[in-house]
Backbone of each chain as ProteinMPNN parsed JSONL, in Angstrom:
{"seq_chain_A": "XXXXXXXXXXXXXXXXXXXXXXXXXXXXXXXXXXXXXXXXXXXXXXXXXXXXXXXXXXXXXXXXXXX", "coords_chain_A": {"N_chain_A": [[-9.72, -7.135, -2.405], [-9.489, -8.381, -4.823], [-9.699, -5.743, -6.584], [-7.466, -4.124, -5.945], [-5.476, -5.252, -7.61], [-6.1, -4.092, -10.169], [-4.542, -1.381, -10.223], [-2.465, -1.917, -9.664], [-1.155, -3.59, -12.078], [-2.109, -1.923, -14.115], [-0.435, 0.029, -13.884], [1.83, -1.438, -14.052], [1.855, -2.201, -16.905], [2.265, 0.248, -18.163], [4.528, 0.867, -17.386], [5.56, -1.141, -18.533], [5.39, 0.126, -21.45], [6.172, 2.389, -21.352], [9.072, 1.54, -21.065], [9.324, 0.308, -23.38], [9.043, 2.119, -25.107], [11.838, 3.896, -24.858], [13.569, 1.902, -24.853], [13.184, 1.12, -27.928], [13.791, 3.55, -28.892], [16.212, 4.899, -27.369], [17.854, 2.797, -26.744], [18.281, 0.816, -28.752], [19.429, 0.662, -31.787], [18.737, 2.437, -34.926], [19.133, 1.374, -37.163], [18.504, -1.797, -37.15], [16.215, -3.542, -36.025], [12.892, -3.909, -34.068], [12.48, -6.457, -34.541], [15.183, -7.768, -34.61], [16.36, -7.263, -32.416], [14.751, -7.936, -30.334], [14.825, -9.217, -27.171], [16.375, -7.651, -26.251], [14.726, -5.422, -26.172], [12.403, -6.269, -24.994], [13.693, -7.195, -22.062], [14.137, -4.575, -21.59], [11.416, -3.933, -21.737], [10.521, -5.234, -19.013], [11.806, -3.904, -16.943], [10.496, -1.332, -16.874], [8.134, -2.439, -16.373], [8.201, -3.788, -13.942], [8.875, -1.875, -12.439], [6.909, -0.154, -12.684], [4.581, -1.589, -11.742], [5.402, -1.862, -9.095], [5.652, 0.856, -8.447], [2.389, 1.175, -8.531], [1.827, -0.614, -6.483], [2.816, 0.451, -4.357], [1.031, 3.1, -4.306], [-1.237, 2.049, -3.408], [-0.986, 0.736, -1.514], [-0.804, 2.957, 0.145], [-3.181, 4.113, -0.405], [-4.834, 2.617, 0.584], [-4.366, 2.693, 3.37], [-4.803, 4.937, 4.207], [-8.02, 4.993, 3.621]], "CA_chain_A": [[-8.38, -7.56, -2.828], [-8.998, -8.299, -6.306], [-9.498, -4.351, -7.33], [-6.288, -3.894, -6.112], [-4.446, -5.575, -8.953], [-6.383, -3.122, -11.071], [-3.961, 0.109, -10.271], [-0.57, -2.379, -10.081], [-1.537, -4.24, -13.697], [-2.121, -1.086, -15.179], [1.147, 1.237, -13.899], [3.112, -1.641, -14.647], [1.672, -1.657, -18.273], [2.297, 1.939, -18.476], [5.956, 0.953, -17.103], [6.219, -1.397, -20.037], [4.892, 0.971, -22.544], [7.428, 3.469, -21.3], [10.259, 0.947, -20.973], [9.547, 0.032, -24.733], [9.466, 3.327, -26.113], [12.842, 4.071, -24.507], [14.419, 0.578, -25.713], [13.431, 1.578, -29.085], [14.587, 4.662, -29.437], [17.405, 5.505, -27.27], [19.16, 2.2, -26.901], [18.085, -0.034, -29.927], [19.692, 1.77, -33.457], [17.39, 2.085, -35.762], [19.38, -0.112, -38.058], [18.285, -3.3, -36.358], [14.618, -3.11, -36.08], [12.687, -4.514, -32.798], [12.691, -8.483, -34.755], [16.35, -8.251, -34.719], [17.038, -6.97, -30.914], [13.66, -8.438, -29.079], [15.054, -9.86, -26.41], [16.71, -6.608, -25.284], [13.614, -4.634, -25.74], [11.438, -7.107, -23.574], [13.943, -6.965, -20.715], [13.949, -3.221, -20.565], [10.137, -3.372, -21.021], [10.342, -6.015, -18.055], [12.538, -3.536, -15.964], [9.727, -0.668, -16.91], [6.808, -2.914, -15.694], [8.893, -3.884, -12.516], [8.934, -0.475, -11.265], [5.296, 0.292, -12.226], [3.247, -2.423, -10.614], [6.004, -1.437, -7.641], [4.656, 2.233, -7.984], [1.001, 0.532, -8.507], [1.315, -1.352, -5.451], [2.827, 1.323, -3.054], [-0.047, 4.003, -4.481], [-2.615, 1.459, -3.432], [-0.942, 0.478, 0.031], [-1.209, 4.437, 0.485], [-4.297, 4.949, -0.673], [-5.804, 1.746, 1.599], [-4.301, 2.784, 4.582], [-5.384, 6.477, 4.528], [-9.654, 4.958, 3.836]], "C_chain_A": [[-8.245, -7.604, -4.349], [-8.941, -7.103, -6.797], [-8.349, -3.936, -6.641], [-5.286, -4.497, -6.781], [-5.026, -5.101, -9.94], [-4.852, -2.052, -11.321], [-2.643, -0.641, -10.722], [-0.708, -3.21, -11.389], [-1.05, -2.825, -14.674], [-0.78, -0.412, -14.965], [2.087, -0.015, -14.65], [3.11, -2.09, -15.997], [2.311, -0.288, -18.871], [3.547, 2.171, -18.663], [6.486, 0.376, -18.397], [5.788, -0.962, -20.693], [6.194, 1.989, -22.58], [8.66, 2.712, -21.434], [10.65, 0.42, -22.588], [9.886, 1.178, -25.547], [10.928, 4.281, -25.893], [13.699, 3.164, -25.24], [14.604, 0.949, -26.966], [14.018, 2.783, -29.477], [15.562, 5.172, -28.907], [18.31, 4.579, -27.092], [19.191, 1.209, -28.62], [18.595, 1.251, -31.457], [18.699, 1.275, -34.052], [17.578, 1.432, -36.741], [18.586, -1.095, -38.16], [16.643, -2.587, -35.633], [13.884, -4.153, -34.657], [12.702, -6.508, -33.551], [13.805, -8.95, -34.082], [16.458, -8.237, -33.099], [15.824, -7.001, -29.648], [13.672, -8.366, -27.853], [15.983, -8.56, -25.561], [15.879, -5.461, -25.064], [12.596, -5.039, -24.905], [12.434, -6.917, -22.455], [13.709, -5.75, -20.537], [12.097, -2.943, -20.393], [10.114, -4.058, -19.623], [10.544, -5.183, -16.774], [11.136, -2.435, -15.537], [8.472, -1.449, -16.131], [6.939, -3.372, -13.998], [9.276, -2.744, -11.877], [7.408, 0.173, -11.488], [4.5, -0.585, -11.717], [4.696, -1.71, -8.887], [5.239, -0.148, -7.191], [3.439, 1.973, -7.837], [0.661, 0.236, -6.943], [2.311, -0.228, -3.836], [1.706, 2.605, -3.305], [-1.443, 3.205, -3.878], [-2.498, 0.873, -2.117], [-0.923, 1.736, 0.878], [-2.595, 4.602, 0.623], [-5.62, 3.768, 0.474], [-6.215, 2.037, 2.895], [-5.171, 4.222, 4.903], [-7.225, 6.254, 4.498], [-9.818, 4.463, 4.417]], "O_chain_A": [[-7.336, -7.12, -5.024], [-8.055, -7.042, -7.65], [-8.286, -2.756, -6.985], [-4.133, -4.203, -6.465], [-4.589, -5.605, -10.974], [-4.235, -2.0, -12.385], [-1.915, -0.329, -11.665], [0.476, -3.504, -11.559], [-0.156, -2.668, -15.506], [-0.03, -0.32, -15.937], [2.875, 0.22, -15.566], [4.205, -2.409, -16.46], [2.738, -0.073, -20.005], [4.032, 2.995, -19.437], [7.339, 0.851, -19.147], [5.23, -1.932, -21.207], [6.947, 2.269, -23.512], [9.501, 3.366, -22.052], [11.785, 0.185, -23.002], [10.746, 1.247, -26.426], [11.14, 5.25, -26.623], [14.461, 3.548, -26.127], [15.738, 1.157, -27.399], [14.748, 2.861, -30.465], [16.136, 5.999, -29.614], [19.492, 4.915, -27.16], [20.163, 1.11, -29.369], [18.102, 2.312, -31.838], [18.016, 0.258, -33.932], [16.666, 0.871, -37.348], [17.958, -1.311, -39.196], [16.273, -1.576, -35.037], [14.521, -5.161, -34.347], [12.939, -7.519, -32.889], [13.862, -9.915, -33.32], [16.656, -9.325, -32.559], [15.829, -6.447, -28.549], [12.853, -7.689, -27.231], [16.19, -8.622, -24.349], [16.047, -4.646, -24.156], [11.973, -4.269, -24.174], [11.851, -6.258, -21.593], [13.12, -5.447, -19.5], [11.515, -2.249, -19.559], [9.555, -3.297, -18.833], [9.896, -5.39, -15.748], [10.66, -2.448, -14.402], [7.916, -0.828, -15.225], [6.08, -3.313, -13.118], [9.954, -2.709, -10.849], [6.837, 0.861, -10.642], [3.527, -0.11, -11.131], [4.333, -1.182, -7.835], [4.541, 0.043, -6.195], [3.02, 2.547, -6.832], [-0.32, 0.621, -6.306], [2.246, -0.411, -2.62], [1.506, 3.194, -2.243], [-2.552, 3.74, -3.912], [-3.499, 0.504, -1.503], [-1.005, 1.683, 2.105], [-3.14, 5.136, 1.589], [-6.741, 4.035, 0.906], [-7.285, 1.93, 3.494], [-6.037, 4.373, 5.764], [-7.893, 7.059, 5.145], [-10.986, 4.275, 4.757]]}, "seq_chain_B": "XXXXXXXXXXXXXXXXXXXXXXXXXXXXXXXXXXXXXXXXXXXXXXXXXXXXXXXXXXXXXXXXXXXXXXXXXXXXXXXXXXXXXXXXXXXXXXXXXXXXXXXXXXXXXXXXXXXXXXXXXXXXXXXXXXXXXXXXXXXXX", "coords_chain_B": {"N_chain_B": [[-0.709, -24.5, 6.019], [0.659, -22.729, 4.106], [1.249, -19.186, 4.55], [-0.538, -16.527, 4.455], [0.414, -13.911, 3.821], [2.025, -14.63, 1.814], [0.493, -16.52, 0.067], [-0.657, -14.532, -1.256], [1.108, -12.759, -2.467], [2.26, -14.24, -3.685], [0.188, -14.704, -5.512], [-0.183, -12.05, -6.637], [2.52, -12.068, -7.882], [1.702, -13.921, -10.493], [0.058, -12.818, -11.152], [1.174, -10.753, -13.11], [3.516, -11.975, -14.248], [1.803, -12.891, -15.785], [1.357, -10.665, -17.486], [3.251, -9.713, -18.324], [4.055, -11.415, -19.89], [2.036, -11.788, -21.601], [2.025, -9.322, -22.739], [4.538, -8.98, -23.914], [4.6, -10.877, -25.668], [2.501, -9.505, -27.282], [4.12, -7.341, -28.491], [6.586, -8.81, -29.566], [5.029, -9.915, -32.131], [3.715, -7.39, -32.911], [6.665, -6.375, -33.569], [7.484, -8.442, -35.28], [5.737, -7.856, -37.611], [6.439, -5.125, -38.5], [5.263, -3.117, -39.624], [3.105, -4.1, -41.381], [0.004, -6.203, -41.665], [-0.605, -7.582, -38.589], [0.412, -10.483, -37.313], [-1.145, -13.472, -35.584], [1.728, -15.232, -33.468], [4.097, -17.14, -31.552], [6.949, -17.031, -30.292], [9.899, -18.407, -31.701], [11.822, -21.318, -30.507], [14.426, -20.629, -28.772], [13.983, -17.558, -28.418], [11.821, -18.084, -27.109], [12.329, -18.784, -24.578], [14.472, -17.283, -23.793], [12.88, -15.241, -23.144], [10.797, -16.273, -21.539], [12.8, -16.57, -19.029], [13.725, -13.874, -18.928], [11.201, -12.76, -18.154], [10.304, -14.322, -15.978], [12.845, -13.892, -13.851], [12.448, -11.306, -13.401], [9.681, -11.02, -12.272], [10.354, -12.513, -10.253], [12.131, -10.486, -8.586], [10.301, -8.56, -8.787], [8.592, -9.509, -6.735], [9.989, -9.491, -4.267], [10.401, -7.041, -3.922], [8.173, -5.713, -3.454], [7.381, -6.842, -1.159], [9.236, -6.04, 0.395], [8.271, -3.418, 0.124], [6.598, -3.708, 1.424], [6.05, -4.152, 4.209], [7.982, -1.986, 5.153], [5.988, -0.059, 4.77], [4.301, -0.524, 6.418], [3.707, 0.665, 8.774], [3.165, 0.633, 12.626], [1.844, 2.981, 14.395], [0.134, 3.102, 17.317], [0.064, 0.921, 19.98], [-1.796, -2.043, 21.029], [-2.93, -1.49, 23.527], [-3.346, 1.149, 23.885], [-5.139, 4.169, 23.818], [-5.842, 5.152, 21.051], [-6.813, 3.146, 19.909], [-10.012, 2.721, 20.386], [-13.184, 1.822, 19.296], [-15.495, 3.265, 16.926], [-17.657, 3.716, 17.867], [-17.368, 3.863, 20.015], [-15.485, 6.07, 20.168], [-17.37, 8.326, 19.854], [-19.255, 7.892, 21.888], [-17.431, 8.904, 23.846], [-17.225, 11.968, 22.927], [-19.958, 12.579, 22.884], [-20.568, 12.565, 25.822], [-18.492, 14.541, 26.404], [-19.421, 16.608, 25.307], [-21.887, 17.009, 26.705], [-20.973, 17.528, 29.076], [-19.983, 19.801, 28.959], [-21.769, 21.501, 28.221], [-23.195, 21.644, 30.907], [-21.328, 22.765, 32.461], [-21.499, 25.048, 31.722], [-23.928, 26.369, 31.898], [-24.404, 25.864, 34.309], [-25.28, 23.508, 35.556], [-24.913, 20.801, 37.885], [-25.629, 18.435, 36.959], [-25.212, 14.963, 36.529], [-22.669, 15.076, 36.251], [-19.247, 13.728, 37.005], [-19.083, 11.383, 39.302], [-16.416, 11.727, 41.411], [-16.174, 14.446, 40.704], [-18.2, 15.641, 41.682], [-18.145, 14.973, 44.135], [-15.856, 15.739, 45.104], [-16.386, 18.522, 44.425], [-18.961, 19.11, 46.618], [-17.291, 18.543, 48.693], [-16.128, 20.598, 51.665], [-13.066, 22.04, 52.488], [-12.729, 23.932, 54.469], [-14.194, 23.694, 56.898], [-13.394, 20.424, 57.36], [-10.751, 21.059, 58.1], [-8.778, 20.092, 56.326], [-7.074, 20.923, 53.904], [-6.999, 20.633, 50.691], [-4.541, 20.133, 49.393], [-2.509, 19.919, 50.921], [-3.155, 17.513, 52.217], [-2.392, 15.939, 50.174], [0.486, 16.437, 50.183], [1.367, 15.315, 52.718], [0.287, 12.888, 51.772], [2.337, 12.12, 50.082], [4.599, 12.043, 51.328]], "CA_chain_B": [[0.642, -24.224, 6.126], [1.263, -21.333, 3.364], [1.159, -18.18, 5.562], [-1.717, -15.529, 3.489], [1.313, -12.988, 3.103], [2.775, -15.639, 0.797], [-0.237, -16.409, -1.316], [-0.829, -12.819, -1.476], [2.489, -12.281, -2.863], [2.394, -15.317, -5.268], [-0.553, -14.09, -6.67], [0.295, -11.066, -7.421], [3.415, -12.077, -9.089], [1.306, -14.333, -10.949], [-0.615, -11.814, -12.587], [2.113, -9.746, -12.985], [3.957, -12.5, -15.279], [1.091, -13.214, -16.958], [1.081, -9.394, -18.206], [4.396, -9.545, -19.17], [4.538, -12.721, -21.252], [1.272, -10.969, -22.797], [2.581, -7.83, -23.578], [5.772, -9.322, -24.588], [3.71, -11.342, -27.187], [2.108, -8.179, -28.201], [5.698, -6.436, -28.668], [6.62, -9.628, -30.602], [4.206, -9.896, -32.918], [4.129, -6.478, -33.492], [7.821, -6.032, -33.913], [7.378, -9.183, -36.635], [5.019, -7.752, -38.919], [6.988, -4.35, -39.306], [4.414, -2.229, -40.209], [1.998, -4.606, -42.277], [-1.039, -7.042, -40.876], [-0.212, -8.208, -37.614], [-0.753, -11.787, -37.181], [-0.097, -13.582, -34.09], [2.302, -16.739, -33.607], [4.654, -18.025, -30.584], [8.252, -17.102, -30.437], [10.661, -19.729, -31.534], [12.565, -21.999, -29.236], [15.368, -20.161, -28.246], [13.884, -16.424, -28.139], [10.84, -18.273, -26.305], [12.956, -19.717, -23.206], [15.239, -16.148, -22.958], [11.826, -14.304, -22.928], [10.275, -17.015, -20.206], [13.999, -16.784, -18.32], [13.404, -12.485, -18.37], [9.745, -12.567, -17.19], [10.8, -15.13, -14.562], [13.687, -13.022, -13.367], [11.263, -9.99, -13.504], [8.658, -11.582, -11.281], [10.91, -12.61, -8.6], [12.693, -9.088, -8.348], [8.837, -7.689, -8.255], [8.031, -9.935, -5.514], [11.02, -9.53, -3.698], [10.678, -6.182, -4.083], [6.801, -5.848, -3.06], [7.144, -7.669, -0.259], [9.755, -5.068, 1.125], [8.03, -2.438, 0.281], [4.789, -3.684, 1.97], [7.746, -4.332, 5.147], [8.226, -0.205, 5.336], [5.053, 0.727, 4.655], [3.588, -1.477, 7.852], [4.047, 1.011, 10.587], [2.313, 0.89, 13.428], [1.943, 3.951, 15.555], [-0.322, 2.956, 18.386], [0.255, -0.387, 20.561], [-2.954, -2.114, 21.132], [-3.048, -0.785, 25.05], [-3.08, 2.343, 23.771], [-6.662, 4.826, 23.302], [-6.218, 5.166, 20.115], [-8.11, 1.81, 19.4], [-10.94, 2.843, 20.423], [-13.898, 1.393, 18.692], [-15.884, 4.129, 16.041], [-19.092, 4.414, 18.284], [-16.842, 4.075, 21.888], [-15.289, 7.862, 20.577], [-18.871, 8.857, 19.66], [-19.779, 8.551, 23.336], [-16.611, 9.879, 24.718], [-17.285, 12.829, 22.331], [-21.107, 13.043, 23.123], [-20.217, 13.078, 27.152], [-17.691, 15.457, 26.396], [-20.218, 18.029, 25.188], [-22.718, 17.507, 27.458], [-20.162, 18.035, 30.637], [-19.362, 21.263, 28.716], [-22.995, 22.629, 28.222], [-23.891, 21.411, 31.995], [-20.723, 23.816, 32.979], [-21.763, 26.397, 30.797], [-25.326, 26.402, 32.279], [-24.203, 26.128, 35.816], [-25.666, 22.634, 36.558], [-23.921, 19.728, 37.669], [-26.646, 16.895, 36.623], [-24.758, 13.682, 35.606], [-21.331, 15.467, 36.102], [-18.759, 12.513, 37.521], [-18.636, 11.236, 40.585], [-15.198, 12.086, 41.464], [-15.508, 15.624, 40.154], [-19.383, 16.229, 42.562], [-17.464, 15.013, 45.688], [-14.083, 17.389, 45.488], [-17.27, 19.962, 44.59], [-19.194, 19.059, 48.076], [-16.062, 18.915, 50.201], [-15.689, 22.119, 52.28], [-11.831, 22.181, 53.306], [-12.481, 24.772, 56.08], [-14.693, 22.462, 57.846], [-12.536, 19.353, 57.652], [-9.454, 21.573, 58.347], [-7.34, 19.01, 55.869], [-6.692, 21.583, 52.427], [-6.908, 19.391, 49.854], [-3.182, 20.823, 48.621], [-1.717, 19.545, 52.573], [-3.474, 16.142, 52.139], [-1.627, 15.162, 49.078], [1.695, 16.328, 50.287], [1.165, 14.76, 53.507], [0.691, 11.004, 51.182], [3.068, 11.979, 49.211], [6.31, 11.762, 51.848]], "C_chain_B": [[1.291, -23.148, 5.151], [0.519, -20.271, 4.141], [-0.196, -17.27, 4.013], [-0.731, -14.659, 2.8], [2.019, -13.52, 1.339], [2.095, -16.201, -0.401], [-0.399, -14.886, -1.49], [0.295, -12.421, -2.62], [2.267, -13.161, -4.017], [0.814, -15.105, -5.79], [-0.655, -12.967, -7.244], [1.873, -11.098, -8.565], [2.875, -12.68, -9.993], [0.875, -13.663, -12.193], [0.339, -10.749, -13.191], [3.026, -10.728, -14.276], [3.34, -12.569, -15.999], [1.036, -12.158, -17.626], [2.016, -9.394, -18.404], [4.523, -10.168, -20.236], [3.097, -12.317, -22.039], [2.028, -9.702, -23.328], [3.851, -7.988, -24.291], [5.562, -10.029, -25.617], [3.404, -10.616, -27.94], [3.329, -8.086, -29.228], [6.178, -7.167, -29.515], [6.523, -9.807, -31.732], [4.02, -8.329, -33.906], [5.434, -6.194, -34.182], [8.282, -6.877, -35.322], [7.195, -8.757, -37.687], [5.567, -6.426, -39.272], [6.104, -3.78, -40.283], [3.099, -2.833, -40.678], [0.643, -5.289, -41.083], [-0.385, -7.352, -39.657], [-0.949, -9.486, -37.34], [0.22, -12.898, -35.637], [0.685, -15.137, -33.688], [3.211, -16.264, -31.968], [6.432, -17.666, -30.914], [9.111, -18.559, -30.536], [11.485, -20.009, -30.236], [13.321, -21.228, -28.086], [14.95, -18.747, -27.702], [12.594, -17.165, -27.097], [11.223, -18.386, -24.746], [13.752, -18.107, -23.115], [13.477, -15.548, -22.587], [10.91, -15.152, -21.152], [11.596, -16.042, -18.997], [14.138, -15.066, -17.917], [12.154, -12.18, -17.597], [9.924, -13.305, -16.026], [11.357, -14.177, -13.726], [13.33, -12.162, -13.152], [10.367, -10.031, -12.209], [8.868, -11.656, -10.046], [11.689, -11.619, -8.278], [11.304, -8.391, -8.014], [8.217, -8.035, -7.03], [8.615, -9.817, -4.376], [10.558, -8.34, -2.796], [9.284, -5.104, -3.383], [6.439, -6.096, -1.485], [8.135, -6.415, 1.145], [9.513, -3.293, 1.522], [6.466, -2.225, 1.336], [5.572, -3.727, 3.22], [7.572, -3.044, 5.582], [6.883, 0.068, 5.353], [3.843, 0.537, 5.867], [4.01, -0.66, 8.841], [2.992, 1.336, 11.454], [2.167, 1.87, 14.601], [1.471, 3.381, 16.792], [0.162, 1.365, 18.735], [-1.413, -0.929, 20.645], [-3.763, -1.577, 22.572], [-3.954, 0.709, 24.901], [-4.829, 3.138, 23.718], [-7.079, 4.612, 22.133], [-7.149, 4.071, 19.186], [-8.698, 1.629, 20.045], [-12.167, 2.547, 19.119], [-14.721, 2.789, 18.238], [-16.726, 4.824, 17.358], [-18.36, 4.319, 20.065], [-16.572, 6.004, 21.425], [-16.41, 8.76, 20.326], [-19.271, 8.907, 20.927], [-18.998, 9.282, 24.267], [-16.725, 11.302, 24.724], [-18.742, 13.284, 23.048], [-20.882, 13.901, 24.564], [-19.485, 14.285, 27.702], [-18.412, 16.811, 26.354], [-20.959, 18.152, 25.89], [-22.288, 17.94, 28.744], [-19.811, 19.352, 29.987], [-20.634, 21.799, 28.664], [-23.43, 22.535, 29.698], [-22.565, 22.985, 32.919], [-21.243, 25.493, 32.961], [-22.799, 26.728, 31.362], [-25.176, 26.319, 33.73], [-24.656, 24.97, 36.731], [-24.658, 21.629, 36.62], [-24.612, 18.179, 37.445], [-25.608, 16.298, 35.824], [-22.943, 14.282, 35.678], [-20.553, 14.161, 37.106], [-18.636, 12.234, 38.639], [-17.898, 12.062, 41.682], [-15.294, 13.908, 41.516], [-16.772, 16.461, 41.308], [-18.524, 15.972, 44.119], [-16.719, 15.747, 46.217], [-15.25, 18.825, 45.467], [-18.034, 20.44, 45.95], [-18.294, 19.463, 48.9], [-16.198, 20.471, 50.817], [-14.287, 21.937, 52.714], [-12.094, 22.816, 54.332], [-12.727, 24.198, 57.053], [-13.763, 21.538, 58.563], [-11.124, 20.116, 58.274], [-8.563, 20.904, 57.724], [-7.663, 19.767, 54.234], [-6.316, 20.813, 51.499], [-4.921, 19.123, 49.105], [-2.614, 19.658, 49.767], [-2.454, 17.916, 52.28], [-2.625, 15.588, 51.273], [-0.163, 15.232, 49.196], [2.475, 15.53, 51.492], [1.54, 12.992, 53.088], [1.692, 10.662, 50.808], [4.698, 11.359, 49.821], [6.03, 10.383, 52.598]], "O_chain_B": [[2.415, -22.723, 5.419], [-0.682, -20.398, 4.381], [-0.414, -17.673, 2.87], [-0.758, -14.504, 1.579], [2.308, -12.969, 0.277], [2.611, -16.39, -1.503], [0.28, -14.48, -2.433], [0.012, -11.718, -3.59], [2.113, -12.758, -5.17], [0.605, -15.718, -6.837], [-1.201, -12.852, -8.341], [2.162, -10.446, -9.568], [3.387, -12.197, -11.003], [1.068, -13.741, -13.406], [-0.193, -9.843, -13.831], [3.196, -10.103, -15.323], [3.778, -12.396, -17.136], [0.579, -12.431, -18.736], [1.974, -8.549, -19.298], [4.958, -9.756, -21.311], [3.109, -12.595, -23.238], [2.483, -9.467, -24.447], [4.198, -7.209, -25.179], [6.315, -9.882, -26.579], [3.729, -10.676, -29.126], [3.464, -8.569, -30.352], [6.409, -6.549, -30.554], [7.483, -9.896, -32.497], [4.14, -8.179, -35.122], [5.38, -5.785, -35.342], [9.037, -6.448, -36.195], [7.922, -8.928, -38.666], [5.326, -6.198, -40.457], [6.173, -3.924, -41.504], [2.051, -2.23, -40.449], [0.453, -4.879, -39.938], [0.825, -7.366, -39.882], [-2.15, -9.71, -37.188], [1.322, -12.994, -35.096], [-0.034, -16.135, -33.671], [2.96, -15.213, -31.377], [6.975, -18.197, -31.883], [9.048, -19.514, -29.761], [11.741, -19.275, -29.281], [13.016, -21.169, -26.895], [15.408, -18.491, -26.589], [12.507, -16.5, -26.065], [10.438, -18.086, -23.846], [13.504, -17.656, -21.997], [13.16, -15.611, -21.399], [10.609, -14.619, -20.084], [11.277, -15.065, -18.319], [14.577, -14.791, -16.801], [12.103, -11.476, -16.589], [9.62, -12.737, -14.977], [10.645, -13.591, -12.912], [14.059, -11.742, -12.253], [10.382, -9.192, -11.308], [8.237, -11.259, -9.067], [12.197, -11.97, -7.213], [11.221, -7.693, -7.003], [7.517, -7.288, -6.346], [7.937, -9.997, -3.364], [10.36, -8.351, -1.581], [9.458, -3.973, -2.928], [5.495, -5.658, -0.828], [7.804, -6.119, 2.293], [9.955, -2.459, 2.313], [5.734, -1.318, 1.732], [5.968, -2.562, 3.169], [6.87, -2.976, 6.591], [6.649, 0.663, 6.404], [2.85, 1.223, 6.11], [4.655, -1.13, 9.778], [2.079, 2.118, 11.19], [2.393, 1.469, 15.743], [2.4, 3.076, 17.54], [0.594, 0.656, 17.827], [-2.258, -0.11, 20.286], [-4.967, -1.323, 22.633], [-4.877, 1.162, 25.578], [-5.727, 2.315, 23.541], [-8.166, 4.113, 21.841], [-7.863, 4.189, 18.191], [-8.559, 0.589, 20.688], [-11.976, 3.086, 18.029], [-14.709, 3.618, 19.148], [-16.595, 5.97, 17.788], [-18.936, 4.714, 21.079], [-17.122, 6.952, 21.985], [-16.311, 9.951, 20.621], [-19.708, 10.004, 21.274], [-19.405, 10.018, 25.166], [-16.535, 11.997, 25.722], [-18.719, 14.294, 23.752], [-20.922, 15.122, 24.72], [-19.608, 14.873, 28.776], [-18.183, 17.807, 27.04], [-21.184, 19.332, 26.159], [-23.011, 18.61, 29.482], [-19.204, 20.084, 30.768], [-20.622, 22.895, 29.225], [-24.192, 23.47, 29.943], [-22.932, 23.868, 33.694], [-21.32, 26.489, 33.681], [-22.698, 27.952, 31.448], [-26.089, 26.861, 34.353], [-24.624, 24.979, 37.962], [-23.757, 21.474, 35.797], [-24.129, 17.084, 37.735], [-25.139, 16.769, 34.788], [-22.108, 13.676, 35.007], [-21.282, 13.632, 37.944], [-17.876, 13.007, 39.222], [-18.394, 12.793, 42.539], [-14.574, 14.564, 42.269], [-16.528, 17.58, 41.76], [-18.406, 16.82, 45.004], [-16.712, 16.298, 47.317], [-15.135, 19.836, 46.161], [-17.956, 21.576, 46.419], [-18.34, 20.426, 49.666], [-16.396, 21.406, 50.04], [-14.42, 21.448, 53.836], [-11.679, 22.285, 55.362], [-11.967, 24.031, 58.006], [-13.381, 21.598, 59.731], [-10.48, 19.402, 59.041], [-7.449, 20.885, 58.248], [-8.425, 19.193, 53.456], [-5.198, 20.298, 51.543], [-4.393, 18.163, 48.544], [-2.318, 18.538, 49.35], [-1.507, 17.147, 52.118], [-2.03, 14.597, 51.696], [0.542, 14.428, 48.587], [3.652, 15.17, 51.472], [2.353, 12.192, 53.549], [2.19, 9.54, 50.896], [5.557, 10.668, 49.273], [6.954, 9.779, 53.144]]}, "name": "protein", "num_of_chains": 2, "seq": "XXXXXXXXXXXXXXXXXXXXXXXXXXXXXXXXXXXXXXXXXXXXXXXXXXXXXXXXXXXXXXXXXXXXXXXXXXXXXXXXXXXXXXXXXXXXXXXXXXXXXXXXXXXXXXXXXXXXXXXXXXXXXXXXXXXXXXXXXXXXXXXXXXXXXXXXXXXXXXXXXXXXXXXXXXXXXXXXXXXXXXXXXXXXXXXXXXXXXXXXXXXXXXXX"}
């Protein structure tokens, strides 16, 4: 059990990695620098990490059932 | 009285906040220092409690969300009646038996062949005069 919050930790890292580098650059202007508009770059990383531990944890209820 | 599904679930959201409200520290901290040293402090009051109040909201959409997908992904083909749960080393002997009733064919003997299958081989119909075909249609009406 515990090495399965390995795969969903990490995708939904990966999700907020991707959900940040989106925030910053296609909704955040580059005016206003991540200090100023935080709080809307953490939710979209939030949204990004909430669909990769989701992908995490259906790749790993796949990959259980099939060994 | 907490079902397993339910810690299961609340510990995975668990860890699942706790990697947010880290990485959202990171992101923080980073986004502070704007290029230079990065040094690491605690969001003030107000950005601290929206950032709690998004990872919260986060957590319970992931668990929600987890929980439905584990829901779909639960299907069970066979019933428990069924063959298919058969134990590893039960289809290992079904399998073994299987081959050796095929090499005993193949070879022309009938050592160990089933019951059932040496008796219908004994029978003579002509003898008995009852064709095994006419017997069964006979039960049947």
């Amino acid at each position: 059990m515990k090495k399965d919050y390995i795969p969903i930790v990490l995708c939904g890292l990966v999700g907020f990695a991707v959900g940040g580098y989106i925030g910053l650059n296609a909704l955040i202007p580059k005016s206003s620098g991540l200090h100023d508009e935080f709080i809307m770059v953490f939710a979209i990383c939030s949204i990004g990490l909430f669909i990769g531990s989701l992908a995490g944890f259906t790749a790993v209820q796949i990959y259980k059932g099939d060994a | 009285m907490v079902s397993d599904k339910f810690k299961k679930s609340l510990r995975i959201n668990s860890v699942l906040l706790i990697t947010d409200l880290g990485a959202g520290l990171i992101l923080y901290n980073y986004g502070k220092s704007k290029g230079k040293k990065v040094s690491f402090s605690i969001p003030p009051g107000m950005e601290l409690w929206s950032m709690l109040l998004v990872a919260g909201a986060t957590s319970v959409l992931t668990g929600a969300a987890l929980t439905r997908v584990e829901k779909r992904l639960k299907v069970e083909i066979f019933d428990e009646t069924d063959q298919a749960f058969l134990d590893p080393d039960e289809w290992e002997g079904l399998f073994t038996s299987f081959k050796g009733l095929k090499r005993q064919i193949g070879t022309g003997s009938n050592y160990g062949t089933p019951e059932g299958i040496t008796n219908f081989l004994r029978g003579n119909p002509k003898e008995t005069g009852r064709p095994v075909s006419k017997k069964k249609s006979v039960g049947g009406d």
